[in-house]
N, C-alpha and C positions, 0 to 999 in steps of 0.2 A: 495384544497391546491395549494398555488401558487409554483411554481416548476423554478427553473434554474441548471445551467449545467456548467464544468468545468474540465479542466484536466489539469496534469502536468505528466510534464516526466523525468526519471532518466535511468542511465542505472547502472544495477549489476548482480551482479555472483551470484549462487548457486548451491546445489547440492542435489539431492533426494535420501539419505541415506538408503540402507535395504530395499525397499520397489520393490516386485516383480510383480506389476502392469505395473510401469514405462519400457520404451523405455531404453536400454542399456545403450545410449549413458547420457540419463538425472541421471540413477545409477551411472555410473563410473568415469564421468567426471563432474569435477565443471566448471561450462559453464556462459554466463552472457546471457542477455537478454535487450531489448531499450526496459523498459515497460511504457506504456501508463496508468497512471490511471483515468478515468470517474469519479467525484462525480455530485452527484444529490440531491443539497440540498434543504428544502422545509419550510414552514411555513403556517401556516391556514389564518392568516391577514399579512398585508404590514407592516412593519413597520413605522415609522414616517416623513422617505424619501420617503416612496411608494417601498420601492424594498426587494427583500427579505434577502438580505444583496449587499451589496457593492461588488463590485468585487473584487474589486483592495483591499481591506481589505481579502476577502475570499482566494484568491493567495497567500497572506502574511503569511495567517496561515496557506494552506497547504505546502508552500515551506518549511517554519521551522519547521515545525512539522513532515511533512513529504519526502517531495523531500531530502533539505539539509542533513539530517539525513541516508538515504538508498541511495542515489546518490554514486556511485562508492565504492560499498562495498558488500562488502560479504557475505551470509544468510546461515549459515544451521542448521541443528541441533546438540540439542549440543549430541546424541548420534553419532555422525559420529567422527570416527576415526580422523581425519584429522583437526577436527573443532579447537583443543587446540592449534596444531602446527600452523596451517592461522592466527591466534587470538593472537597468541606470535611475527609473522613475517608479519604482515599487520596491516593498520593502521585502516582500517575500517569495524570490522567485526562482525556481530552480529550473536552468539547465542542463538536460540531459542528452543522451547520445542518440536515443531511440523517439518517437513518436511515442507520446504519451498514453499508450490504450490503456482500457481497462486489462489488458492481456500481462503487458509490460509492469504496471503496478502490483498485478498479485504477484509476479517473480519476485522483483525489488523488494517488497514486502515480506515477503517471505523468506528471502534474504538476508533481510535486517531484523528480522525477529532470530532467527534462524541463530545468525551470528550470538545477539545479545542473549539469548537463553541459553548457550552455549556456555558463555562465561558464566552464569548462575550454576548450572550442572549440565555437565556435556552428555549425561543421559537422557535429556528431551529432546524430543523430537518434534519440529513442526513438518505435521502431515498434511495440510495444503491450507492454501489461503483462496478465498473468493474475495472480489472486489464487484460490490453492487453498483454500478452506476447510477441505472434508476431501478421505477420499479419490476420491470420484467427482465434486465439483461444485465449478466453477471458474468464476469471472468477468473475460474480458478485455475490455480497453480498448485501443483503438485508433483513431488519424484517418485 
């Protein structure tokens, strides 16, 4: 499989709702994070430029698919207290079903890459996504 490599970066808030696993401060406080995310997309043959897609095409689709969309905006779940009022008095705030981890995001992410390179040529492959939180702790996704 020929393989290349790619990231984009946003920054946003969230909060880890109810969950007694987590560090205090990620419970009780909706906090944001500069995250980095890794894709590693891949295909068995070249296409007909020789590359496994275009860069500058593959950027395109993860900014609006993904950067633009989660860029300066808010995650949590939608059982957190707090999630309806953010969502009523913010402009950019997604609720979700799961806790916001960095675990949950390289899925999602890689999902929604997943999908949209699809519709370009359903011969690529994303072969996993990591999602940097900071600088030592990173969550990939991968099947």
């Amino acid at each position: 499989m020929y393989k290349l490599q790619t990231q984009i970066e946003f920054e946003a808030a969230h909060r880890l709702y109810d969950v007694d696993t987590y560090s205090e401060e990620c419970r009780n406080n909706i906090h944001g994070h500069s995250y980095k995310v890794t894709f590693i997309i891949g295909r068995d043959e070249l296409n007909s430029a020789g590359m496994v897609i275009d860069f500058k095409l593959l950027k395109k689709v993860l900014k609006s698919e993904i950067e633009d969309v989660y860029d300066h905006s808010c995650i949590l779940t939608y059982l957190d207290p707090l999630s309806e009022s953010i969502k009523e008095h913010c402009k950019k705030v997604h609720i979700v079903y799961d806790n916001p981890t960095a675990e949950w995001m390289s899925y999602v992410y890689f999902k929604i890459a997943s999908d949209a390179l699809f519709e370009i040529d359903p011969l690529l492959k994303v072969v996993s996504v990591a999602v940097q939180e900071t600088e030592h702790n990173i969550a990939i996704y991968e099947e």
